[in-house]
C-alpha positions as CSV (number, residue, x, y, z in Angstrom):
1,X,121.9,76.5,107.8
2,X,118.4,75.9,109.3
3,X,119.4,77.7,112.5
4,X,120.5,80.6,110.7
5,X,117.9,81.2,108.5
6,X,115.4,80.8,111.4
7,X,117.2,82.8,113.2
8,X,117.2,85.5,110.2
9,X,113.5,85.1,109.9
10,X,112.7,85.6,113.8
11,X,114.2,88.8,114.2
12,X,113.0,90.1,111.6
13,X,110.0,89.5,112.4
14,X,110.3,90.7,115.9
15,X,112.0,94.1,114.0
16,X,108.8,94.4,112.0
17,X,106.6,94.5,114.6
18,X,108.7,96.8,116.5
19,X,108.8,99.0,113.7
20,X,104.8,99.0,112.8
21,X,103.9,99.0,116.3
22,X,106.1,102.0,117.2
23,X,108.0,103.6,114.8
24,X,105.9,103.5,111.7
25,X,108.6,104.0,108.9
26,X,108.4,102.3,105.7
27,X,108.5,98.9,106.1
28,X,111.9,98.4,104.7
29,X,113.5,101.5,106.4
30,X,112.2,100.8,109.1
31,X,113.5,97.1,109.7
32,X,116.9,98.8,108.5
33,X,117.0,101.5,110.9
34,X,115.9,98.4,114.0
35,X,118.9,96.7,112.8
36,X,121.1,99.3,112.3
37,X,120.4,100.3,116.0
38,X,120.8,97.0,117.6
39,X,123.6,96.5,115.7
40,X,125.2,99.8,117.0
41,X,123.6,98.5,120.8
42,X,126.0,95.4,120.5
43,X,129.3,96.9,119.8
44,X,128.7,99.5,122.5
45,X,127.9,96.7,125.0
46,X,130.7,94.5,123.2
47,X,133.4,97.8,123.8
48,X,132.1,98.3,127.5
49,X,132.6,94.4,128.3
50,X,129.1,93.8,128.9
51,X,127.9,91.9,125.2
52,X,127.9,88.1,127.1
53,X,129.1,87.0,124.0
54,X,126.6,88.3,121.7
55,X,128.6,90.5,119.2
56,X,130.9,87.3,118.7
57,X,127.7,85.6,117.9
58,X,125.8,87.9,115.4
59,X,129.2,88.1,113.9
60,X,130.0,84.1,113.2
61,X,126.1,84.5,112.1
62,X,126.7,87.1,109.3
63,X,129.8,85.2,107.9
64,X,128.1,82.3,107.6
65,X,125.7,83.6,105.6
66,X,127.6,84.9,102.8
67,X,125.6,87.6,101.9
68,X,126.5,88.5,98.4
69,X,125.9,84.6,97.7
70,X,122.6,84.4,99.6
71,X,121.4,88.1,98.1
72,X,122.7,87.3,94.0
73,X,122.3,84.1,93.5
74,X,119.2,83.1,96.0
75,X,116.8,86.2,97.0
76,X,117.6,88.4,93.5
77,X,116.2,86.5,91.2
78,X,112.8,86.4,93.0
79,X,112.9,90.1,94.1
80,X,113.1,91.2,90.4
81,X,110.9,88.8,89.1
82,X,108.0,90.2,91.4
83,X,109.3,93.6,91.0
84,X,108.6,93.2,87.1
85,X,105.6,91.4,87.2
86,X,103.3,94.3,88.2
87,X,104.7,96.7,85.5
88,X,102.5,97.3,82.9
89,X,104.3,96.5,79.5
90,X,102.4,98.6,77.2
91,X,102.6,101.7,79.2
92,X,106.5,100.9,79.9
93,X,106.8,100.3,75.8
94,X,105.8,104.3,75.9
95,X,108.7,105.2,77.7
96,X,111.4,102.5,76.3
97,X,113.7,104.3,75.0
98,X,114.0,107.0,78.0
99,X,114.4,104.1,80.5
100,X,117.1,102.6,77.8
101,X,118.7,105.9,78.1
102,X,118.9,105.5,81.6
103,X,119.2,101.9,82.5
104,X,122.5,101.7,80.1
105,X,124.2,105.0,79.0
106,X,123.7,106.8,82.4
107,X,124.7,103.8,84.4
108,X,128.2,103.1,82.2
109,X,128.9,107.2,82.0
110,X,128.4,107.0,85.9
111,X,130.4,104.1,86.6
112,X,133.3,106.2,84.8
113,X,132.3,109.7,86.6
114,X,132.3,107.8,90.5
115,X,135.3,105.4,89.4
116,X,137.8,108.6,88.1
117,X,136.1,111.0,91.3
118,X,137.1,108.5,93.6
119,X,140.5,108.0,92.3
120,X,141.3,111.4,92.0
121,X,139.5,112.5,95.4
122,X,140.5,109.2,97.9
123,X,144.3,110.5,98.4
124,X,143.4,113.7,99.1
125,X,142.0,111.8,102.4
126,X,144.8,109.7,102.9
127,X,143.5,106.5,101.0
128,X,144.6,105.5,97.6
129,X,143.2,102.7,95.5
130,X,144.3,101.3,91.8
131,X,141.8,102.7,89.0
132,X,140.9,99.6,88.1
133,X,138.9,99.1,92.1
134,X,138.1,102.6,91.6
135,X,136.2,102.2,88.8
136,X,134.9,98.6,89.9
137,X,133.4,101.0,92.9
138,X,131.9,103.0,90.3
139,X,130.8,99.8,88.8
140,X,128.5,98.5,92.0
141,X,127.5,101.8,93.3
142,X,126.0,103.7,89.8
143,X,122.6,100.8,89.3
144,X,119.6,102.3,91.5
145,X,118.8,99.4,93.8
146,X,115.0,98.2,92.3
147,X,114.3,96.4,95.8
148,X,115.0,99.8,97.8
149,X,113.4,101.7,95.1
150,X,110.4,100.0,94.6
151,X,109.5,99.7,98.4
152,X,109.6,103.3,98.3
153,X,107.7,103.9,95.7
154,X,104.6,102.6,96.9
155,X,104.1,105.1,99.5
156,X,105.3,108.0,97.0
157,X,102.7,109.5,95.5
158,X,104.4,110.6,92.5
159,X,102.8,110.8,88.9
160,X,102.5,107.7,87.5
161,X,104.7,108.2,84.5
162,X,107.5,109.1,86.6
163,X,107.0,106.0,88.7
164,X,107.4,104.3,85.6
165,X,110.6,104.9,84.1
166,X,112.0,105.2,87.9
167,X,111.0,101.5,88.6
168,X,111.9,100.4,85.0
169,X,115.1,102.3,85.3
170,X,116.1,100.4,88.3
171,X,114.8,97.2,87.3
172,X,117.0,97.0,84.2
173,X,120.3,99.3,85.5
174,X,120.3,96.9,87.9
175,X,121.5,93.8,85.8
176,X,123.8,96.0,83.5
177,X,125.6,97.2,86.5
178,X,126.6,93.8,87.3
179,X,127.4,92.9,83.8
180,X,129.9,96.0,83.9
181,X,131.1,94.5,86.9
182,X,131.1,91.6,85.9
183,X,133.9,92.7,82.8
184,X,135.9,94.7,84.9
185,X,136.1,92.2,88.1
186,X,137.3,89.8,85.2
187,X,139.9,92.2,84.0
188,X,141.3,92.4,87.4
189,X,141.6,88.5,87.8
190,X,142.7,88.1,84.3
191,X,145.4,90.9,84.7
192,X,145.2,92.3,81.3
193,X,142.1,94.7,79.8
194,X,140.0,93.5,77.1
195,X,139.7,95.0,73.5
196,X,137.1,97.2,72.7
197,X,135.5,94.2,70.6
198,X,136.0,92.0,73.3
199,X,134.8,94.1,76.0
200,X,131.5,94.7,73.5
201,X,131.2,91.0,72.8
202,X,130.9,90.6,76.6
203,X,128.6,93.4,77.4
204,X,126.4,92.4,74.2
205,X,127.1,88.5,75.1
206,X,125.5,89.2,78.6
207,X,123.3,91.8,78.4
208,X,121.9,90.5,75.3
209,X,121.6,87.5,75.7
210,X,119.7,88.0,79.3
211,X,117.8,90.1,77.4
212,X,116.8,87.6,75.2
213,X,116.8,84.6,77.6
214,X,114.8,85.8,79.4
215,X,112.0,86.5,76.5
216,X,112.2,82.8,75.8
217,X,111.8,82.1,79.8
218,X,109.3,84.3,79.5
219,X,106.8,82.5,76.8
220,X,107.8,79.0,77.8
221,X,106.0,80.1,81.3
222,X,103.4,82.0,79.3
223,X,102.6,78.6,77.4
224,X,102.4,76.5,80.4
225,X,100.3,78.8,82.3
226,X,97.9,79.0,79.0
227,X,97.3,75.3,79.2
228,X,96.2,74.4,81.9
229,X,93.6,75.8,85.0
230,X,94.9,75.4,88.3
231,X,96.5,77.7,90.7
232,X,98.5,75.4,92.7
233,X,100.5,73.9,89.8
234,X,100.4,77.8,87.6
235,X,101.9,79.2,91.1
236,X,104.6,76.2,91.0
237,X,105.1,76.9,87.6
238,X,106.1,80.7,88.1
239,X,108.6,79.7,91.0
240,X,110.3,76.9,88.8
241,X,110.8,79.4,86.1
242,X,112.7,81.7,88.7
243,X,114.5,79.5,89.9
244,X,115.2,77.3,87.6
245,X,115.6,80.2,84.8
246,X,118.5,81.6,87.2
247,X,120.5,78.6,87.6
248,X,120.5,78.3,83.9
249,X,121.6,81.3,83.1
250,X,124.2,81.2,85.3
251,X,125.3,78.0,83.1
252,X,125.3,80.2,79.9
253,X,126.9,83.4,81.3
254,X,124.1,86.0,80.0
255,X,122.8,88.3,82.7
256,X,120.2,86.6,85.0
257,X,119.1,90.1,86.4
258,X,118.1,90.8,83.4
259,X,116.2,88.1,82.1
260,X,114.0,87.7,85.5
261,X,113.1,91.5,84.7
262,X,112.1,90.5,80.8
263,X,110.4,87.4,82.0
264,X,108.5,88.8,85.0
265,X,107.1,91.5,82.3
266,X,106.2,88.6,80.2
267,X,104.1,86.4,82.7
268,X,102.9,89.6,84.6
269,X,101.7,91.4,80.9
270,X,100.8,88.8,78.9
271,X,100.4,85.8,81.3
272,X,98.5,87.6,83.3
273,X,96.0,88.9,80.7
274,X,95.6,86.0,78.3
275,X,96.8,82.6,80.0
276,X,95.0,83.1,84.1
277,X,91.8,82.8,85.3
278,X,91.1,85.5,88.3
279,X,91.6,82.6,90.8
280,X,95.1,81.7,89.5
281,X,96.1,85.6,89.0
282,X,94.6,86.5,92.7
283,X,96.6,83.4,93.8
284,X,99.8,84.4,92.1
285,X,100.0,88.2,92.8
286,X,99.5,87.5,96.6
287,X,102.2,84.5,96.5
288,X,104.3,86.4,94.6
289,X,103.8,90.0,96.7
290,X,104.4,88.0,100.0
291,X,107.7,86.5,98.8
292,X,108.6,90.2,97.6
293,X,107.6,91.5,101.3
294,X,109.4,88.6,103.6
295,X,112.4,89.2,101.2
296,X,112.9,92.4,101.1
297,X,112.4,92.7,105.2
298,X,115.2,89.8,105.8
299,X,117.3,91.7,103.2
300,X,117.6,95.2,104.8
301,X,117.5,93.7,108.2
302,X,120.5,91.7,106.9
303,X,122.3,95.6,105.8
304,X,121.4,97.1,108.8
305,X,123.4,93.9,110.7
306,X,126.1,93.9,108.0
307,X,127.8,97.2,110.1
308,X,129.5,94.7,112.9
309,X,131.3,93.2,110.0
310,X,132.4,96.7,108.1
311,X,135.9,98.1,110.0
312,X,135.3,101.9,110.1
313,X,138.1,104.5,110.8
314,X,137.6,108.4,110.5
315,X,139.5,108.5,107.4
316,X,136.7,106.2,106.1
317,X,134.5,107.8,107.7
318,X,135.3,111.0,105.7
319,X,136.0,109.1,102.5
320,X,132.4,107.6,103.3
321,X,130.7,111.4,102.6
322,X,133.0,112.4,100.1
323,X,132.4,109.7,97.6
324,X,128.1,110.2,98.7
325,X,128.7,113.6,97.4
326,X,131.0,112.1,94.3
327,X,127.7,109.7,93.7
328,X,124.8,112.1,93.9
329,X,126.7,114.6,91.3
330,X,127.5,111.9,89.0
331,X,123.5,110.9,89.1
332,X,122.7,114.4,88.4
333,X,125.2,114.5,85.8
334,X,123.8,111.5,84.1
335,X,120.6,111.7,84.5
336,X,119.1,115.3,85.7
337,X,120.9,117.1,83.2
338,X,119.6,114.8,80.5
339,X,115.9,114.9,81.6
340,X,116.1,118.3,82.5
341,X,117.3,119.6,79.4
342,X,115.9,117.2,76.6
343,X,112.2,117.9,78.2
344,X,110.7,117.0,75.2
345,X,112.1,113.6,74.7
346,X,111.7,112.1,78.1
347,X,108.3,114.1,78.2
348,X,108.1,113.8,82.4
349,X,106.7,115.9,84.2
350,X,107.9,118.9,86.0
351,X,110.7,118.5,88.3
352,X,111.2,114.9,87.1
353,X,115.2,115.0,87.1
354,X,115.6,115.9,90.9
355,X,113.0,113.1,92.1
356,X,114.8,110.4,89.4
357,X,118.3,112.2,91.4
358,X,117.5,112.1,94.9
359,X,115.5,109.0,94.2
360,X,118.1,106.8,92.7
361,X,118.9,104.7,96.3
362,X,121.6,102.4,96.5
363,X,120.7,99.2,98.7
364,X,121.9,95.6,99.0
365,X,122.8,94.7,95.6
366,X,125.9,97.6,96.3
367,X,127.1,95.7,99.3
368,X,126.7,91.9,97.8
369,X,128.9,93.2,94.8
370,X,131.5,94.7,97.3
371,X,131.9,91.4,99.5
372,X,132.3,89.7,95.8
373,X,135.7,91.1,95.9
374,X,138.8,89.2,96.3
375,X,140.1,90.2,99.7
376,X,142.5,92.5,100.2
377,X,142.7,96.1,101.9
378,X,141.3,97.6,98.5
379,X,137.8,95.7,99.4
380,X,137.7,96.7,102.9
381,X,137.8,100.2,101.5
382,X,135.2,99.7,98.7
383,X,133.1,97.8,101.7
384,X,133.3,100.8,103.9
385,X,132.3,103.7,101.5
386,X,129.9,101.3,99.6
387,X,128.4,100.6,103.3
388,X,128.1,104.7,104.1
389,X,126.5,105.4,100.8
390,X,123.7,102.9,101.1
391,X,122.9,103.7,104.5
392,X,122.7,107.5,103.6
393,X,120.9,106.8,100.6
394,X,118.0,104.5,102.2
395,X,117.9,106.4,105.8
396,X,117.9,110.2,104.5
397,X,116.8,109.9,100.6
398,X,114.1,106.8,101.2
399,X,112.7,109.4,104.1
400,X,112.3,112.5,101.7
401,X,112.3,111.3,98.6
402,X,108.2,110.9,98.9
403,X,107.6,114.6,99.9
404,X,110.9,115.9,97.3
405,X,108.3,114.1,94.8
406,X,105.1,116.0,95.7
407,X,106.7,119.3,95.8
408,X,108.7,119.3,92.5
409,X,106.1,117.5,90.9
410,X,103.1,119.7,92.4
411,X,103.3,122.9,90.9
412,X,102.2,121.6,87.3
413,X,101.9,117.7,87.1
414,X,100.6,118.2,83.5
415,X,103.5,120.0,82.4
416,X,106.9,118.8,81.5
417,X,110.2,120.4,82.5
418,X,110.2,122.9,79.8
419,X,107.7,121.4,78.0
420,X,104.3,119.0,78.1
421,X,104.1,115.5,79.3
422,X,101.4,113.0,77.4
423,X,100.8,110.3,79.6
424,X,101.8,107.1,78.4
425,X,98.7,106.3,76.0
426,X,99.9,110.2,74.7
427,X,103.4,109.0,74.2
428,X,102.4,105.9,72.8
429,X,100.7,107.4,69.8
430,X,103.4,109.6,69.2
């Protein structure tokens, strides 16, 4: 395991400077589209006989690491943590119940709009799948992926309410897309569907109770931090919450996605504020932003590499765009048309619905949940379009996304879409 995370850690590394010293994308893109390309590089030498072994190599590699086990249940839980931790709670408070909105409704009406598309559109293409995968594709492939959001947003530009319900959209969508997975992954084992009180219990059992896990993660760090002053043990403290928080809530079955996301808010808001001295929180924002960087490089360096392992045929190949033009209409369904024409409750600016559309990427959390499936030709499928729709989504939408935002956004930031936009101090008070 040492070999292969060195190994991991090395080239991307070696991508990153390739991709800063030449190419100057986004760091994440970036190390993606490096990957992508030496991936591509290998097969083509592998075909043409002249690979030396190396595409048998980086293939035992990749299988070994087991990357929906390494992604959710090893780098997740420190990717949202630190992705929460820099949100400001009392501004996100403003917009709660627009991010609610979106984070749950939109994400469970999209997981039934992409699951009943693709079962209605796949044998039109010659492919065919039960519902049930169908809508477990709709399932992994309707959360926004926070890590590929996030990285994007910093380079965005976009008004800063607007960055604000996207990043607290994808932080939270994020764990209730995997606890809808979660229910319909355990009615395909199971072999019979849940009640509707059962299948509520779950959700609420889950979601809930991450929800509120994670509060109580939250405050125990937030005391422990308060007592005592002294960065080495406060940045010791934040890590063992992580990871030891995860592993726990694993035990009880509630969401850990979710409570990371509550208890990064917690320690970032109120520990932050009330229980660090400026050494500890300079300490703790750069340990905590260089975990965040290192992981999220390894991570898409690991998607772009993921493609020797995906078997590709035209018909999935076709399937591949059909069900990225199945996705984007069921995000604009669910959320464009919502934000759009309710301007006055989600009080965003103008043109907030086609950045929140275009800008809802899908990245590795969609792949990990697609090699969580038992195997079978069904998962090969889901692996291939799930594969196509997050490389589309981070290569074309991560590269436009930034100047999409300034030009729907620039005509009247101040204005909502049919209607004025209070910052979040404005909303607040309302």
């Amino acid at each position: 395991m040492l070999e292969i995370t060195a190994t991991c850690l090395v080239l991307t590394a070696l991508l990153a400077y390739l991709n800063f010293r030449y190419i100057r994308l986004p760091i994440t893109i970036g190390v993606m589209v490096t990957a992508l390309l030496l991936s591509l590089v290998i097969i083509l030498l592998d075909l043409a006989g002249a690979d030396f072994g190396l595409h048998r190599k980086m293939e035992d590699m990749l299988r070994a690491i087991d990357f929906s086990n390494v992604l959710m249940q090893g780098m997740l839980s420190f990717l949202l943590f630190a992705g929460a931790l820099h949100i400001d709670l009392s501004e996100l408070r403003a917009y709660r119940w627009q991010v609610l909105i979106l984070a749950f409704f939109s994400t469970l009406l999209s997981t039934f709009i992409v699951g009943l598309a693709a079962w209605y559109v796949l044998p039109f293409i010659g492919i065919s799948m039960p519902l049930l995968y169908c809508l477990l594709f709709g399932a992994l492939i309707s959360p926004t992926d926070p890590i590929a959001v996030m990285g994007i947003l910093k380079s965005a530009g976009i008004p800063k309410n607007l960055e604000l319900v996207i990043s607290g959209e994808s932080l939270f969508n994020d764990g209730v897309g995997v606890v809808i997975f979660s229910i319909l992954m355990s009615m395909l084992l199971i072999g019979e569907a849940p009640t509707f009180h059962e299948g509520l219990g779950l959700l609420m059992h889950e979601a809930g109770g991450g929800l509120l896990y994670g509060l109580l993660i939250g405050y125990i760090t937030f005391h422990l931090l308060r007592s005592i002053d002294n960065y080495q043990v406060e940045v010791m403290i934040t890590l063992a919450a992580v990871m030891g928080g995860y592993v726990l809530a694993s035990k009880l079955h509630v969401s850990g996605p979710l409570a990371m996301v509550v208890a990064g808010l917690v320690v970032g808001n109120h520990g932050r504020e009330l229980a660090m001295s400026d050494t500890t929180r300079l300490y703790v924002d750069m340990f905590w932003e260089m975990i965040d960087d290192i992981l999220n490089a390894v991570l898409f360096v690991l998607i772009g590499m993921e493609v020797m392992l995906i078997a590709f045929s035209w018909n999935l190949f076709a399937a591949g765009l059909a069900m990225v033009i199945m996705t984007l209409i069921a995000r604009a369904l669910t959320v464009w048309v919502p934000v759009h024409y309710l301007p006055g409750y989600f009080k965003l600016p103008r043109g907030a619905g086609l950045v929140l559309t275009w800008g809802g990427l899908r990245g590795g959390i969609s792949v990990a949940l697609a090699l969580s499936l038992p195997s079978g030709s069904e998962r090969d499928v889901i692996l291939s379009l799930t594969y196509c729709i997050v490389v589309v989504s981070i290569l074309v939408q991560g590269l436009t996304v930034g100047k999409l935002a300034e030009k729907a956004t620039a005509p009247d930031t101040g204005t909502a879409e049919g209607g004025d936009a209070p910052d979040a101090s404005e909303a607040k008070a309302s």
